[in-house]
N, C-alpha and C positions, 0 to 999 in steps of 0.2 A: 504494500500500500504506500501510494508516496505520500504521503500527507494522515493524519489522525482526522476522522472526521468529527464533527461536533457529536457526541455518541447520550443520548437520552433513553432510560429506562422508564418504565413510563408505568408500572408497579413490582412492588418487593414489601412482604410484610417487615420488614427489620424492628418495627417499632413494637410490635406484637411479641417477638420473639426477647427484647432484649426487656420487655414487661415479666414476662410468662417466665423465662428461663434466667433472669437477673445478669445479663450478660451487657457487658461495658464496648459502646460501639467504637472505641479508638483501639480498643485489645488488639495490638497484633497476632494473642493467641486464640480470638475467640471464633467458637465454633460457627459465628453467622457468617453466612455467604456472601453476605453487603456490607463488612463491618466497614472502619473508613480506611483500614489499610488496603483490604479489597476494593474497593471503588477506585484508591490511589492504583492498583494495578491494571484494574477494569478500564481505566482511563475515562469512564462515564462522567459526563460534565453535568449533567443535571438527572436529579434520582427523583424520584416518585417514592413518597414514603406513605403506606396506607398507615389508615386509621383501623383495624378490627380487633372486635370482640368476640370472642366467642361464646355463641347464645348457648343456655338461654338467658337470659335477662329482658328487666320492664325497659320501657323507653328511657326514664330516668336514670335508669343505673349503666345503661350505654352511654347515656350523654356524659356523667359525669366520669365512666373508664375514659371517653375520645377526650376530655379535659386534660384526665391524666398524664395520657399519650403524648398532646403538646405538649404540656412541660416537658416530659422527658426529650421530645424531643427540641424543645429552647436552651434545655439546659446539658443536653449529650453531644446532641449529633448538631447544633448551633453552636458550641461551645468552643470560645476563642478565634471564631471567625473561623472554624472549620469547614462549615457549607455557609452558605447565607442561603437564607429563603427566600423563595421567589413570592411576591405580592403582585407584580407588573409585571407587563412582559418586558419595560425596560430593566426590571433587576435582573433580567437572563441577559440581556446585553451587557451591561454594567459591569458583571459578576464574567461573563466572557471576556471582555475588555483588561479585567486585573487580573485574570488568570485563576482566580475562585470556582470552586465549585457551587454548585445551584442545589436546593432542595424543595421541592412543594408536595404540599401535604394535600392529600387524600380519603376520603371517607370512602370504605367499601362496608354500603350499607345504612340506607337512610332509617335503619329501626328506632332512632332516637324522635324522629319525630311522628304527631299523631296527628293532629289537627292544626297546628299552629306555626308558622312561618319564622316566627324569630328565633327559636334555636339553631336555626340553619343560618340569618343573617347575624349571629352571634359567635359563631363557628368560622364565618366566612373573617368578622372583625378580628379572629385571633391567627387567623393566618391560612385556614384551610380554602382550595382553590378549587376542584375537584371531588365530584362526589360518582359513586354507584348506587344509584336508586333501590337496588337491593343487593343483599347475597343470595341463597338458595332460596329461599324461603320466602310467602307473601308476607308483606307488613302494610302500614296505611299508605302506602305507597304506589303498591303494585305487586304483584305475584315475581316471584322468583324461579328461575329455570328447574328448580329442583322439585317445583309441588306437578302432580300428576293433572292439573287442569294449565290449561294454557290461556292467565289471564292476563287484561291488560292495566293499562293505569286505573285508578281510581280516582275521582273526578280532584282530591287533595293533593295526588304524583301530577295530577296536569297542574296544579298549579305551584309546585315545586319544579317542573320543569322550565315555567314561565319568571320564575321570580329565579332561578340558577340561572339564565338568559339576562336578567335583569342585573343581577352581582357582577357577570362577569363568571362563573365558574363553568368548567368541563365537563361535562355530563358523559358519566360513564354506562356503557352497557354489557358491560361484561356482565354474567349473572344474573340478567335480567329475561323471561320468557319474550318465545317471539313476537307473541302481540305487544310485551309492552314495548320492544323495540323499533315494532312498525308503531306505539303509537308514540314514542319521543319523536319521531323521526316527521311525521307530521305535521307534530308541535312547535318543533324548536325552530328558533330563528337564527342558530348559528350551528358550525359543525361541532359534532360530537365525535367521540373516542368509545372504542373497544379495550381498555387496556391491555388484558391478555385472555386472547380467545384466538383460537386455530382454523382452519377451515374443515370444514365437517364431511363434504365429498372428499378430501384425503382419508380422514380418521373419524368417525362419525360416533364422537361424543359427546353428550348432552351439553358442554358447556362451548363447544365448535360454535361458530356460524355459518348456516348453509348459504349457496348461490345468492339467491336472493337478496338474504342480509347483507351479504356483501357489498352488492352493487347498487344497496340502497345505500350503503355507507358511502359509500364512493359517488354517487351523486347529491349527496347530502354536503361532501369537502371534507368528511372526517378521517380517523386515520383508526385502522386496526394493528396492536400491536401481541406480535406473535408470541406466544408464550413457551416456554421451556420448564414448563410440567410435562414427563415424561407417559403420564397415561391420558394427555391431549392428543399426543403427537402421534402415535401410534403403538402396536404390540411390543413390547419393552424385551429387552433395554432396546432402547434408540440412542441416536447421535446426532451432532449438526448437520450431517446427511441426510436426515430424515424430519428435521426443521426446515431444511431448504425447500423439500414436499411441498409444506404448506404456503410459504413464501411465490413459487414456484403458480401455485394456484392461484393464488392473488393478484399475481402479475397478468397472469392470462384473460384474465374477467377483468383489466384495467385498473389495474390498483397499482402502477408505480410510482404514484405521488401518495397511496393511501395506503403504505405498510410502514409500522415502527417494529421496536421492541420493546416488551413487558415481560419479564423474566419470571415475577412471581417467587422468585428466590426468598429462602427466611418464611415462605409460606408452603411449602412441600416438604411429603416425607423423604423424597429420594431425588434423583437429580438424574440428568441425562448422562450417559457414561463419559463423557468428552467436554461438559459442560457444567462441573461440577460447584463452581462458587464465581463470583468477580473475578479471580484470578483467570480464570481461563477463557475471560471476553475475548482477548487477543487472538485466541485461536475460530473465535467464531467473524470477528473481523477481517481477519487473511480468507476464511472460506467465503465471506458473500464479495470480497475484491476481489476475488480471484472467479465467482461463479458470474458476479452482475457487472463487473466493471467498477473502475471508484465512481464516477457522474452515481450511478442506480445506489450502488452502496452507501454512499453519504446521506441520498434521502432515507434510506431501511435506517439507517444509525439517527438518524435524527432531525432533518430537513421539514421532513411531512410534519414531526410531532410542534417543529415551533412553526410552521405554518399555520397549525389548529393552533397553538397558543396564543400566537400575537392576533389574530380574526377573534380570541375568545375573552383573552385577560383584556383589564382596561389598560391603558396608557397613561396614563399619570403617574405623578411621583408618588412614591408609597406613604410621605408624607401625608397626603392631600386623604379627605374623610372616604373611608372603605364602602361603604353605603348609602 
């Protein structure tokens, strides 16, 4: 590769794991796949750091874990100017410009909210930018890909989908059943993200996206990023040969301005054989320059993901009132 591209992962639970298992995110010995010595080797310039809980829990006892989660994450993986957080799309330029690394926070999983709009523009005030309107499961939200009916939004997800258009935040659909996907996709007035979802005519798992969804993504201007959970991808053990699969699909149905990466890492039990933490990004960088050419490889690393950024975040100074 002649040049490093600007390289954006675009989910990783790190924040979950260094709650859950008490693990310290600058450890060079710790066992997370994102700690920051791995990112330092992954070369990734901006990380997606989700927000999750693991249910069950009431609305309020999720909202005050994702509390939690920021802080740790203000006071860890912020700490001493290690990442800066992204507010604006100019603190990824900014944060590019000194050579910092970028972090923006994500909720995978609107269960915190029922009826009422402000925990999300309260959420949004402490820094989070991006949300997934569900995980498996339906909530007041929407039905999640994982219940046996395939439902869509509920008339209060339409209007958190309208008021996340109004903040400025990225509307995730990973997770979420097909109908509610066709029906953000109707609603929204800016492009949305798949953080980490596969193509399903490769490997046809319930959390893939088929034809369709795809090419409504791709004319909606969003960006799917491919994930490296290893029972997405296909019959295991797999490798970045059989990531390319999906990649590969994408391209073909028009998506070379519409793939990232979403690793998912810090969030799986097992890992791809060749793909096993941040440290071995490198090796999956030399495979898509070497399969796409650098021009196609830059957008897969990171092109498309701040294209949806800078069309989604606002533009002002971070300064200036969040809502």
């Amino acid at each position: 590769m002649t040049g490093k591209p600007f390289l954006i992962d675009a989910h990783a639970d790190i924040l979950y794991r260094m709650e859950t298992e008490h693990l310290q995110f600058g450890d060079a010995g710790s066992p997370l796949h994102l700690s920051y010595p791995k990112i330092l080797q992954a070369g990734i310039d901006l990380q997606f750091f989700a927000l999750y809980v693991d249910p069950p829990y009431t609305p309020q006892e999720h909202l005050a874990k994702l509390i939690c989660y920021i802080d740790t994450f203000r006071t860890q993986v912020c700490r001493e100017d290690r990442m800066l957080p992204v507010l604006t799309y100019a603190d990824i330029e900014r944060n590019r410009r000194a050579g910092k690394k970028s972090a923006l926070l994500s909720i995978e999983g609107g269960e915190f909210l029922t009826d009422d709009l402000r925990p999300l523009r309260v959420l949004y005030s402490l820094g989070v930018r991006a949300m997934g309107l569900t995980w498996n499961h339906k909530n007041a939200l929407a039905y999640g890909v994982g219940e046996p009916e395939d439902g869509g939004l509920t008339p209060f997800g339409r209007e958190v989908v309208r008021e996340m258009n109004r903040l400025g935040m990225l509307i995730d659909v990973s997770h979420l059943a097909p109908r509610g996907v066709q029906d953000v996709l109707e609603i929204t007035q800016a492009p949305i993200i798949a953080s980490h979802s596969n193509a399903k005519a490769v490997y046809a798992h319930r959390r893939n996206l088929d034809d369709e969804q795809i090419k409504a993504i791709i004319r909606n201007g969003g960006v799917i990023g491919v994930t490296f959970v290893p029972y997405f991808i296909g019959k295991e053990p797999v490798g970045i040969a059989d990531l390319l699969r999906h990649i590969d699909h994408i391209l073909a149905l028009g998506g070379e301005d519409h793939v990232g990466l979403g690793s998912d890492f810090d969030g799986i039990p097992r890992t791809m054989v060749d793909l096993r933490s941040g440290a071995d990004y490198p090796k999956l960088l030399a495979a898509l320059d070497k399969e796409y050419g650098p021009a196609i490889a830059a957008k897969l690393c990171g092109e498309n993901f701040l294209r949806v950024l800078k069309a989604v975040l606002k533009q002002e100074d971070q300064n200036e009132r969040a809502v």
